[in-house]
VMD Tcl script that draws the C-alpha trace (Angstrom):
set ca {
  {-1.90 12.45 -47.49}
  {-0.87 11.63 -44.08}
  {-1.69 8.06 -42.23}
  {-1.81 6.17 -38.92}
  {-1.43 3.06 -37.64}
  {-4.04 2.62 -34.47}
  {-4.23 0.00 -32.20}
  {-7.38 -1.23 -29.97}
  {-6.21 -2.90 -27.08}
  {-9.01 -5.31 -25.17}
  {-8.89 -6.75 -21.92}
  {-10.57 -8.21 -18.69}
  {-9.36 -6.78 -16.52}
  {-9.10 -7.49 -12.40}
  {-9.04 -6.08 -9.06}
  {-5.49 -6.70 -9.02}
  {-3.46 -3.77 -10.48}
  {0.04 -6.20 -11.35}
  {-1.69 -8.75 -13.49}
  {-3.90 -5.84 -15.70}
  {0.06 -4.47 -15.89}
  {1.63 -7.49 -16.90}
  {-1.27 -8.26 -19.74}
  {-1.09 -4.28 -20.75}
  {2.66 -5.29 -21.10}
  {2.31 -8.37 -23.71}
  {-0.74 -7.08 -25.91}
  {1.10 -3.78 -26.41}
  {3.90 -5.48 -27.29}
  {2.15 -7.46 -29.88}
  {0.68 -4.26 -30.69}
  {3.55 -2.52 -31.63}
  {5.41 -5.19 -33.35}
  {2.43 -5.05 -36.00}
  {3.22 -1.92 -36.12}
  {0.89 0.38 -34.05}
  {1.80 4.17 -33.47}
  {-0.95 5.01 -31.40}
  {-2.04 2.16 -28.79}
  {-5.40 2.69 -27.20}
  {-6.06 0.81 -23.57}
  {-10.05 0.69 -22.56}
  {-11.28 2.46 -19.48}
  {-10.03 0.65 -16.34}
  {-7.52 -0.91 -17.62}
  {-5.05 -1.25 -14.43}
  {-8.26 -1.71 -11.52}
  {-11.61 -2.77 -11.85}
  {-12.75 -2.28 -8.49}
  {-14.65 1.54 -7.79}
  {-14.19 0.91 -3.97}
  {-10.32 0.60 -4.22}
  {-9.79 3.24 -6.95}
  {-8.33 5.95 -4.11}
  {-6.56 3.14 -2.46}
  {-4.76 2.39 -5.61}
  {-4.33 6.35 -6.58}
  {-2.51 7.24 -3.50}
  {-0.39 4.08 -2.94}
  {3.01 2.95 -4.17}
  {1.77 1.32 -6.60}
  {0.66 4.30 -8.85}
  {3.84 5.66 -9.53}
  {5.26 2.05 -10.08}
  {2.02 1.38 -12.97}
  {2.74 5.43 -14.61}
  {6.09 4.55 -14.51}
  {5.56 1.12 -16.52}
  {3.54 2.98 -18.90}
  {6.30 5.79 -19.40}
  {8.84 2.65 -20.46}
  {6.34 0.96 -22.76}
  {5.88 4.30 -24.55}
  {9.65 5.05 -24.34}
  {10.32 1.09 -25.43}
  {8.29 1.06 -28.57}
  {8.28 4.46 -29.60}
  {4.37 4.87 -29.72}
  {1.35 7.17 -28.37}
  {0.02 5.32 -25.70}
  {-3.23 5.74 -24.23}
  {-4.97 4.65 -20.79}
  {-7.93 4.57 -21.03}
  {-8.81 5.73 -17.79}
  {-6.76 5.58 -14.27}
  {-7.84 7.13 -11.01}
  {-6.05 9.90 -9.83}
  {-6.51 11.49 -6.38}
  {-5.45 15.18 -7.51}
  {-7.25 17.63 -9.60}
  {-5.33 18.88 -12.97}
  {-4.87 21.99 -11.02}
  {-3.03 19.89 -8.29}
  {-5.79 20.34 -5.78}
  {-6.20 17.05 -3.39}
  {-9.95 15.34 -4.46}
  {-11.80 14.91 -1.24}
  {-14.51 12.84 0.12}
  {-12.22 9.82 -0.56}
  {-12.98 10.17 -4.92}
  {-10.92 10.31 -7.16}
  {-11.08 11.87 -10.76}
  {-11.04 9.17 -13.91}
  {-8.24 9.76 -16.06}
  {-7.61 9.22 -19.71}
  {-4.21 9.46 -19.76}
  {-1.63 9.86 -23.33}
  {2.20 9.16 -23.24}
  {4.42 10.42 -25.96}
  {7.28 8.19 -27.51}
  {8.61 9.99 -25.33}
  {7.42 8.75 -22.38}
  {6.08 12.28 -21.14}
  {2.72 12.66 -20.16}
  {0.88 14.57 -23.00}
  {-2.36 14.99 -22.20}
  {-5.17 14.79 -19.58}
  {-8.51 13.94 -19.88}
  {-11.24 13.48 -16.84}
  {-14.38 12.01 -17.38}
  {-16.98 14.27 -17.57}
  {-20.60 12.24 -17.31}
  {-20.73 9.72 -14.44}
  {-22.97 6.47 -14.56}
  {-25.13 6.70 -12.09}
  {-28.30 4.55 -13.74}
  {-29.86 1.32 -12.85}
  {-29.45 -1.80 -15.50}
  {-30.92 -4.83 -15.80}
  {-27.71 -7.33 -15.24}
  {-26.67 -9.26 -12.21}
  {-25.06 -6.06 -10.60}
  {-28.23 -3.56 -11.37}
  {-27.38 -0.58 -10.56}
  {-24.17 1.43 -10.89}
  {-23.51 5.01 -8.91}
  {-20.44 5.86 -10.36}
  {-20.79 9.58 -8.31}
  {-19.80 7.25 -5.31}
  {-16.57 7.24 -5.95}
  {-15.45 9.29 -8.91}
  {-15.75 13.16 -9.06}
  {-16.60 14.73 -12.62}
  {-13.61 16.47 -14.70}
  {-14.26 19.81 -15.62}
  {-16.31 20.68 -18.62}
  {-13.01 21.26 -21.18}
  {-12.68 19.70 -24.47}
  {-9.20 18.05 -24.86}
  {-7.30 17.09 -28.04}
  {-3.98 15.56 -28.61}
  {-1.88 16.20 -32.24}
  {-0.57 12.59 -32.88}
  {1.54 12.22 -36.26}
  {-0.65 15.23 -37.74}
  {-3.89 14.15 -36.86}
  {-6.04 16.37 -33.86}
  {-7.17 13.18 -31.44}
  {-10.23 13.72 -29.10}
  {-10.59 12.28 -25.59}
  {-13.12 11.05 -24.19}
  {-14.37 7.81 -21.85}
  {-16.79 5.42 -21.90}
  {-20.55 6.87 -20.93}
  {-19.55 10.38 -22.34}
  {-20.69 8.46 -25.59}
  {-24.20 9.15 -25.18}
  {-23.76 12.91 -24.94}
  {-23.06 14.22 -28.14}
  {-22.53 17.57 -27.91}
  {-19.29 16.81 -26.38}
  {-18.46 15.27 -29.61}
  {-19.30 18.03 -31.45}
  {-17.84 19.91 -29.40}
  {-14.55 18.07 -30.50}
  {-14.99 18.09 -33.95}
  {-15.37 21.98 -34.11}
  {-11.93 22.34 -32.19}
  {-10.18 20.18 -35.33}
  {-10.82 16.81 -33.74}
  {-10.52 14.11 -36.66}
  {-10.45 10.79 -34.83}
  {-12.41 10.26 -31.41}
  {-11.60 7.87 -28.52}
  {-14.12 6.24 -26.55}
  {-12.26 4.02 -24.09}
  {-14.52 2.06 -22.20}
  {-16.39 -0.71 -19.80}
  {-19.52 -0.70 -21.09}
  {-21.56 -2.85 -19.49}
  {-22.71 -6.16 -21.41}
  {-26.35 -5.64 -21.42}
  {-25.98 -1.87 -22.75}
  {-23.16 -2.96 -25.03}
  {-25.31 -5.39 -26.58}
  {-28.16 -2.41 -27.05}
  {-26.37 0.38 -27.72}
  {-22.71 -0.09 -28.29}
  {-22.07 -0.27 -31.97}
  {-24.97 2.21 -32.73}
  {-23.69 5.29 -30.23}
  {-20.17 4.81 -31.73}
  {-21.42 4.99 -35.29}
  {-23.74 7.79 -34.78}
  {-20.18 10.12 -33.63}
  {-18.38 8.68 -36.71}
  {-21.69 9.54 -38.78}
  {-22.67 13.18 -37.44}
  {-19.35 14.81 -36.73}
  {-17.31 12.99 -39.92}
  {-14.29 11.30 -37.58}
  {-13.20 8.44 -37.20}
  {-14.29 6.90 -34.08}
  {-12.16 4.09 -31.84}
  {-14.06 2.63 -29.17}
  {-11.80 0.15 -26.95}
  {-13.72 -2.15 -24.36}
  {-13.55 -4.38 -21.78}
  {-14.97 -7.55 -22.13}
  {-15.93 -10.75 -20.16}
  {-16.46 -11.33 -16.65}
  {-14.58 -8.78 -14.07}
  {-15.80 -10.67 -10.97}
  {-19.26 -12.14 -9.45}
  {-21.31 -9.18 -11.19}
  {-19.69 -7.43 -13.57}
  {-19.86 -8.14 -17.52}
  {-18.71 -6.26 -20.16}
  {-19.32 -5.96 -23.66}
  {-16.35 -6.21 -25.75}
  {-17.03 -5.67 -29.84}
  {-13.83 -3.01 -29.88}
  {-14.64 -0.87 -32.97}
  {-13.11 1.58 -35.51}
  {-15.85 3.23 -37.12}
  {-14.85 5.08 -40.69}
  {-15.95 8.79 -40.98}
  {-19.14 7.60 -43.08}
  {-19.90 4.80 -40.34}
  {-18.47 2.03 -41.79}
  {-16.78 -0.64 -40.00}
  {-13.03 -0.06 -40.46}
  {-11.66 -3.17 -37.62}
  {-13.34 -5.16 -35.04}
  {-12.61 -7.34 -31.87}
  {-15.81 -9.91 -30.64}
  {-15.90 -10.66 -27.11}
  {-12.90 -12.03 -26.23}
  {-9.22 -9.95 -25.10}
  {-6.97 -9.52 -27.86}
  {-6.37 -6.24 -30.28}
  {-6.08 -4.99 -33.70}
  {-4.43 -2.77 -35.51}
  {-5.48 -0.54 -38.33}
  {-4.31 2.02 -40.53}
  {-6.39 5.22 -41.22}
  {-5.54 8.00 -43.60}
  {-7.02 11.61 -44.27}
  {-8.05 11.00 -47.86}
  {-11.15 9.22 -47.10}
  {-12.03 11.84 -44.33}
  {-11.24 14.85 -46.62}
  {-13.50 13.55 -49.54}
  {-16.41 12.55 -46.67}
  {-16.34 16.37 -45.59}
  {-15.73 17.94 -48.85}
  {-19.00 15.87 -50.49}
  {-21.25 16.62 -47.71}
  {-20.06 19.47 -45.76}
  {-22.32 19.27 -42.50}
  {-20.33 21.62 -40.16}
  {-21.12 24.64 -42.51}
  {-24.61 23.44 -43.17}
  {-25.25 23.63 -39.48}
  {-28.23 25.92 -38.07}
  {-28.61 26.15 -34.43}
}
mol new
graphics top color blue
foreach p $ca { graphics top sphere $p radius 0.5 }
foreach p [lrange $ca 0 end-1] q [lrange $ca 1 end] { graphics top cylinder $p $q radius 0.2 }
display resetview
């Protein structure tokens, strides 16, 4: 049997890159010191402000943040994820134009080596009925390429993805037929969508593809406009609620193990029972 200790890390975070860094700082701290192996950020973690995402990705700054995270993963010997960070160059290297940037789920090594890449693939463009009511997130964010990515922490096959890619699930099928057994879903969902659809989209990819599912949010009030959700989740392979965070920052940590997903799978074997 092998095991895991996971951590959901939630925040509010700001338009200002140094105080996100310096609360990343304490609650992974806190994190690991309750013993967390791999720590989970949510989806804008170090800026919440689309308009000065490219700003942020070619500036100073962005090697001083990456190089913060490097030391925290080096520091407490842990996989440690961001959620999502703009960066201004395509995984090929190629420069993003029209002044976008790609979103970035990002995964240190205890290392302190950057594992793993993952850029959002669906962009939230919709309109919703809150104080900001629309968001276009095409504005200022490019799509990743359609590739499935998957990390091997501690024996376990993680899947990436962030935050609105939740609604599409044949990416997390997708996944789960390349070995994925646990699924992030970093995010900033907004609060009126949270509230609606949150705990239900999260538990439907636990449910259907038999993984355990972690989705890390933002919560509270960003600025003027923008609310998020919260309710930070680890959904069990059979849907059940494993660890959970209400609507304030904070974290948790939890410990999975394969036993309960290799009796889920072996009682009701979906994957081969699938048709089309």
């Amino acid at each position: 049997m092998k095991s895991l200790r996971i951590a959901a890390i939630q925040l509010t975070s700001v338009a200002d890159w140094s105080k996100n860094l310096e609360m990343v700082k304490k609650w992974v701290g806190l994190a690991a010191q309750d013993g967390a192996r791999l720590v989970v950020l949510p989806e804008n973690v170090f800026l919440f402000d689309g308009k000065a995402m490219r700003g942020l990705a070619d500036s100073e700054a962005q090697a001083v943040i990456l190089s913060a995270v490097r030391e925290l993963a080096i520091q407490y010997s842990i996989y440690l994820v961001v959620g999502s960070h703009p960066s201004a160059n395509r995984p090929n290297g190629d420069c993003v134009e029209n002044n976008r940037v790609r979103q970035s789920c990002l995964v240190f090594s205890p290392d302190g080596e950057l594992v793993k890449r993952y850029d959002k693939i669906h962009l939230f463009d919709v309109a919703v009925n809150d104080k900001a009511g629309a968001y276009k997130e095409s504005a200022s964010i490019e799509p990743g390429d359609i590739e499935t990515q998957i990390i091997d922490v501690d024996g376990f096959k993680v899947g990436l993805s962030i935050c609105y890619d939740v609604r599409f699930p044949e990416l997390y099928r997708a996944l789960s037929k390349a070995g994925a057994e646990i699924l992030l879903v970093p995010a900033a969902f907004t609060y009126v969508t949270g509230k609606a659809h949150w705990n239900t989209l999260l538990a439907a990819r636990a449910i259907e593809n038999q993984c355990f599912v972690l989705g890390v949010n933002q919560c509270g009030w960003h600025n003027e406009t923008r609310q998020t959700y919260g309710h930070s989740v680890l959904f069990s392979p059979t849907g059940e609620f494993l660890s959970h965070l209400e609507e304030a920052p904070g974290y948790f940590v939890c410990e999975v193990d394969d036993s309960s997903l290799i009796e889920c799978r072996e009682r009701m074997p979906c994957m081969s029972h699938r048709r089309l």
